[in-house]
C-alpha positions as CSV (number, residue, x, y, z in Angstrom):
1,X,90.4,91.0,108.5
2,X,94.3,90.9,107.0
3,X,93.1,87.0,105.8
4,X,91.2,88.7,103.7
5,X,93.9,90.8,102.1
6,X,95.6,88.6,99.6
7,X,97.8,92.0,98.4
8,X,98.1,95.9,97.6
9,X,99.6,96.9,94.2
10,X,100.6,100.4,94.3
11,X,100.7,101.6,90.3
12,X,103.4,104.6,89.6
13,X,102.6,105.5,86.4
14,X,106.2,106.8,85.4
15,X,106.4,109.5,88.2
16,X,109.0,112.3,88.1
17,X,108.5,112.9,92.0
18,X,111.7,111.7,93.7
19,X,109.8,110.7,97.0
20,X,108.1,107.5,95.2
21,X,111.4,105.9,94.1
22,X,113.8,104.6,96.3
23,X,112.2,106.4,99.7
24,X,108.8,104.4,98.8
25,X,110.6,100.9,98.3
26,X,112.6,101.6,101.5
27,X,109.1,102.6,103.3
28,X,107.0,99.5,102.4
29,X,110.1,96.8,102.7
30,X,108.3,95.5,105.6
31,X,105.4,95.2,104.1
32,X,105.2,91.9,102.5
33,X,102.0,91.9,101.3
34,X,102.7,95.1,99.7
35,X,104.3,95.9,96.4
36,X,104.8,98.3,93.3
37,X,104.1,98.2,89.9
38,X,106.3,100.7,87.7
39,X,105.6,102.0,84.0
40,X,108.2,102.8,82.1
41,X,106.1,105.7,80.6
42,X,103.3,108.0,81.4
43,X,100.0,106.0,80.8
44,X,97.1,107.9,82.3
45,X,94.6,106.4,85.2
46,X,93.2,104.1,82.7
47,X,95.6,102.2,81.3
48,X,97.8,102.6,84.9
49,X,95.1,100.4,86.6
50,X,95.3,97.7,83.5
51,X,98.6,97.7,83.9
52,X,97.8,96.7,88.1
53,X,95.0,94.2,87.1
54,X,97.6,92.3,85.0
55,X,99.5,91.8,88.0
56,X,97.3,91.0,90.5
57,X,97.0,87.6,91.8
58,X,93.3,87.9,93.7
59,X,90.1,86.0,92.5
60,X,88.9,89.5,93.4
61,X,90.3,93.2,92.2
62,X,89.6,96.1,94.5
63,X,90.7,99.3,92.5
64,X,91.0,102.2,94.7
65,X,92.7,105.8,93.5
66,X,95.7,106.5,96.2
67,X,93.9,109.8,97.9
68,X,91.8,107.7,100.0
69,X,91.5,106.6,103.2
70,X,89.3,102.8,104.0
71,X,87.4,103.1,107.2
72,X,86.5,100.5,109.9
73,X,85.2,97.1,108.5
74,X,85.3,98.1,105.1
75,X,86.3,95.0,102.5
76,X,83.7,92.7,103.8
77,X,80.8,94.4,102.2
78,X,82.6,94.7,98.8
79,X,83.3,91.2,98.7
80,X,80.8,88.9,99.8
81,X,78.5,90.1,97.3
82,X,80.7,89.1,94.7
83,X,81.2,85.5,96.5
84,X,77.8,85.2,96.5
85,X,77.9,85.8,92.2
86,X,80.8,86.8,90.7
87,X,78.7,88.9,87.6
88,X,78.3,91.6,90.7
89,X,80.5,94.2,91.1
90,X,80.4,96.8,94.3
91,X,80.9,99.9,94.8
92,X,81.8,101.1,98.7
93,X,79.7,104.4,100.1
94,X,82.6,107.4,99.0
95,X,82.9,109.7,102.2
96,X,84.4,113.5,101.8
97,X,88.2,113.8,102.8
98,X,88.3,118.1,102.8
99,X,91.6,118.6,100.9
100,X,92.4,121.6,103.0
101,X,92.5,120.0,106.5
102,X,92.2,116.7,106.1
103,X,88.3,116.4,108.0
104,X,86.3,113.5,107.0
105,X,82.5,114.2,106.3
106,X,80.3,111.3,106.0
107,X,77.8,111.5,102.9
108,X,74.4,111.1,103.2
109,X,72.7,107.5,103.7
110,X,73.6,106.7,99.6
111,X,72.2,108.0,96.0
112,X,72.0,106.1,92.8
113,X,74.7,107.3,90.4
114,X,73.1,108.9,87.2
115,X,74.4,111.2,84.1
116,X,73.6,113.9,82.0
117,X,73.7,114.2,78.4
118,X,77.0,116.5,79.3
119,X,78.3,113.4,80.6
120,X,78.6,115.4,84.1
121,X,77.5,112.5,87.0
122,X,74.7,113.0,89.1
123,X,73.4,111.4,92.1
124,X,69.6,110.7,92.1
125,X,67.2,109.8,94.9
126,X,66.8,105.7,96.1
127,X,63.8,104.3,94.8
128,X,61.3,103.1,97.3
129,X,62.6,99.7,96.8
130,X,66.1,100.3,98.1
131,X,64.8,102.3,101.2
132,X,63.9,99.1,103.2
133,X,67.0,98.2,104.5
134,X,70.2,100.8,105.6
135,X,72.5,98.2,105.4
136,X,71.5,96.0,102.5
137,X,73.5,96.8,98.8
138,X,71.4,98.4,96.7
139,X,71.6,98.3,92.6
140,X,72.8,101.1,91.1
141,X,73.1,102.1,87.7
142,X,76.0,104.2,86.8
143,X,79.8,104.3,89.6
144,X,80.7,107.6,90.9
145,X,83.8,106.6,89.5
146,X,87.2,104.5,90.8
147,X,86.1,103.4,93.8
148,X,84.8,99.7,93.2
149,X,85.4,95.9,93.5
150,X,84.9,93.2,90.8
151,X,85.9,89.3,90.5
152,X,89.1,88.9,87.8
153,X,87.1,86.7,86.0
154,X,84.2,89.2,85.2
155,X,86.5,91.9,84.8
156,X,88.6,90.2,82.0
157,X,85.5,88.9,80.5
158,X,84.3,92.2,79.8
159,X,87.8,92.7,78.2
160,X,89.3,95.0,81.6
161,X,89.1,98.5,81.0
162,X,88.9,99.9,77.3
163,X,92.8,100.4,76.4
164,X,91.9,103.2,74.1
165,X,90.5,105.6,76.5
166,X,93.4,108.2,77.2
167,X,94.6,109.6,81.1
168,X,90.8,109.9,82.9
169,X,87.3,110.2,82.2
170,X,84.2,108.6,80.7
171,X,86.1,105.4,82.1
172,X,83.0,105.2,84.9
173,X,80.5,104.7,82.4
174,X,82.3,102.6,80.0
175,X,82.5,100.2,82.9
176,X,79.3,100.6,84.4
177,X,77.5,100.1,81.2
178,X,79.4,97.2,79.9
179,X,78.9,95.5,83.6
180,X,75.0,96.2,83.3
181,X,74.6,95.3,79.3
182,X,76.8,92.1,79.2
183,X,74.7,90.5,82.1
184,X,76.0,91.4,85.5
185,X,75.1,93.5,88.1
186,X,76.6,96.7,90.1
187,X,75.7,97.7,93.5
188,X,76.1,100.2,96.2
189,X,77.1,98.5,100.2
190,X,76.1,100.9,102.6
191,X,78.4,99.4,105.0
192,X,81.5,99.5,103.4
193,X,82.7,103.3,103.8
194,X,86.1,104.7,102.3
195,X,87.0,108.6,102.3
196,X,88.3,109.9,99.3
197,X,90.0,113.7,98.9
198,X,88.7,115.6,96.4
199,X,90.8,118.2,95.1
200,X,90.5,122.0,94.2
201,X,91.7,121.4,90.5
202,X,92.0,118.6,88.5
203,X,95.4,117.4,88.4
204,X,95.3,115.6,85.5
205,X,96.5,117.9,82.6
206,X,96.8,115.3,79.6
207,X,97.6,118.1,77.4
208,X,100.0,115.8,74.9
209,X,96.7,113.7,74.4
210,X,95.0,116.8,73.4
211,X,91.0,116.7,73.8
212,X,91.1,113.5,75.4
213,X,87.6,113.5,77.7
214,X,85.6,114.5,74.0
215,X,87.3,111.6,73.0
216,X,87.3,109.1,75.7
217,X,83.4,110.0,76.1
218,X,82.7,109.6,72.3
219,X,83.9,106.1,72.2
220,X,82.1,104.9,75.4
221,X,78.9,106.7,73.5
222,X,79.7,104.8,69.9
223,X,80.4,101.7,71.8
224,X,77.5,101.3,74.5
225,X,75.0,104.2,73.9
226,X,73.0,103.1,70.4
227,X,70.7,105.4,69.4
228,X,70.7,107.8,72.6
229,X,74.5,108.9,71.8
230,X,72.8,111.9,69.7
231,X,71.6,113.3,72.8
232,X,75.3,113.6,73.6
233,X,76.4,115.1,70.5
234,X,73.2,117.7,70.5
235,X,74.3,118.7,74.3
236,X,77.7,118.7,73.4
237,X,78.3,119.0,68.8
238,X,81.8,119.3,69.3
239,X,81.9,115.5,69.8
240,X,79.8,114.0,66.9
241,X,83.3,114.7,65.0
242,X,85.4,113.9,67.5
243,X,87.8,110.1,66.0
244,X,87.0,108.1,68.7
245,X,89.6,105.4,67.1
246,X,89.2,101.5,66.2
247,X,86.2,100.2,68.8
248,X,86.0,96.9,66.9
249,X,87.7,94.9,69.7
250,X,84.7,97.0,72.1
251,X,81.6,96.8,69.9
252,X,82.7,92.8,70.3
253,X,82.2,92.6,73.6
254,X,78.2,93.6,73.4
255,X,78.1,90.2,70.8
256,X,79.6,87.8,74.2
């Protein structure tokens, strides 16, 4: 329901592509619930979506990337869950968009999110106590990745995203970890269903940032991972020397 829909935030992240200037005003001018945030440099996914969150004016944040599509009935299951407590943060059920012709392909009936000690994310089985019910939301443990509501309140708490991880990746955990370890709770709603395109090749180069993923998955492992963040540097040594930079203002967050 559009009463539902307080607005949409559209993030250009300091684009070079002509099309999202001036034609994209033009294009959502009618759209008054509609509006875009511009940076006036190149900031990566992760600090991009900060940058949104800051501007949004919701009791809840939806964060979505922009190669999706939302499917019938799908923001009532992400928020009622967080009406009901606003510690919960959901995640919708990510259909298959095929990049090559556009076909959507439902995924299976739902998986709990998981990782390896490559930091590589894996989908596991339900366990038998999230079988009972198709529809019901289910706890999960790790997000697939940016796909996922949360109240503003509970996302600010647990100080928004990390500002120092650089372009994309490792930001999933960070922020399933800290949602699960400062007291709240993350879970899967069957019902709500959004398609998402996934590419042939990553398109996010990040080369002036140099080794940014070694570094972006360090500090989510110095920050959240205690003792187990050897069996990331024994799977993958080149990050045990990897400067993860100041995580003071992080490590804080596990003291709240």
């Amino acid at each position: 329901p559009e009463k539902l829909l307080k607005e949409i935030l559209l993030v250009d992240d300091a684009s070079s592509k002509d099309s999202l200037k001036s034609p994209l005003d033009t294009q959502i001018a009618n759209l008054s619930k509609t509006r875009v945030v511009r940076l006036k440099k190149r900031e990566g996914l992760i600090r991009a979506r900060l940058a949104g969150a800051r501007e949004a004016k919701a009791d809840i944040l939806i964060f979505f990337d922009s190669h999706i599509e939302v499917n019938i009935n799908w923001l009532p299951p992400l928020i009622e869950p967080i009406a009901l407590n606003y510690k919960t943060s959901v995640c919708p059920f990510i259909d298959i968009i095929k990049w090559e012709t556009f076909a959507y392909i439902a995924q299976d009936e739902g998986a709990r999110g998981a990782f390896d000690w490559g930091m590589f994310y894996k989908r596991l089985p339900l366990l038998p106590s999230s079988q009972g019910n198709a529809s019901e939301p289910f706890d999960n443990p790790v997000m697939a990745g940016g796909l996922f509501a949360i109240s503003q309140k509970w996302f600010w708490e647990l100080g928004g995203y990390d500002e120092g991880l650089d372009v994309w990746g490792g930001e999933q955990y960070e922020m399933s970890f800290k949602i699960w370890q400062c007291g709240g709770r993350l879970v899967d709603a069957p019902c709500s269903r959004v398609g998402h395109i996934y590419r042939q090749f990553n398109p996010h180069g990040g080369f002036s940032f140099g080794d940014y993923l070694s570094r972006n998955h360090k500090r989510v492992a110095v920050v959240w991972m205690d003792e187990y963040a050897e069996y990331i540097y024994k799977r993958n040594p080149q990050i045990k020397n990897v400067n993860a930079g100041d995580v003071t203002k992080q490590k804080a967050l596990r003291e709240i």
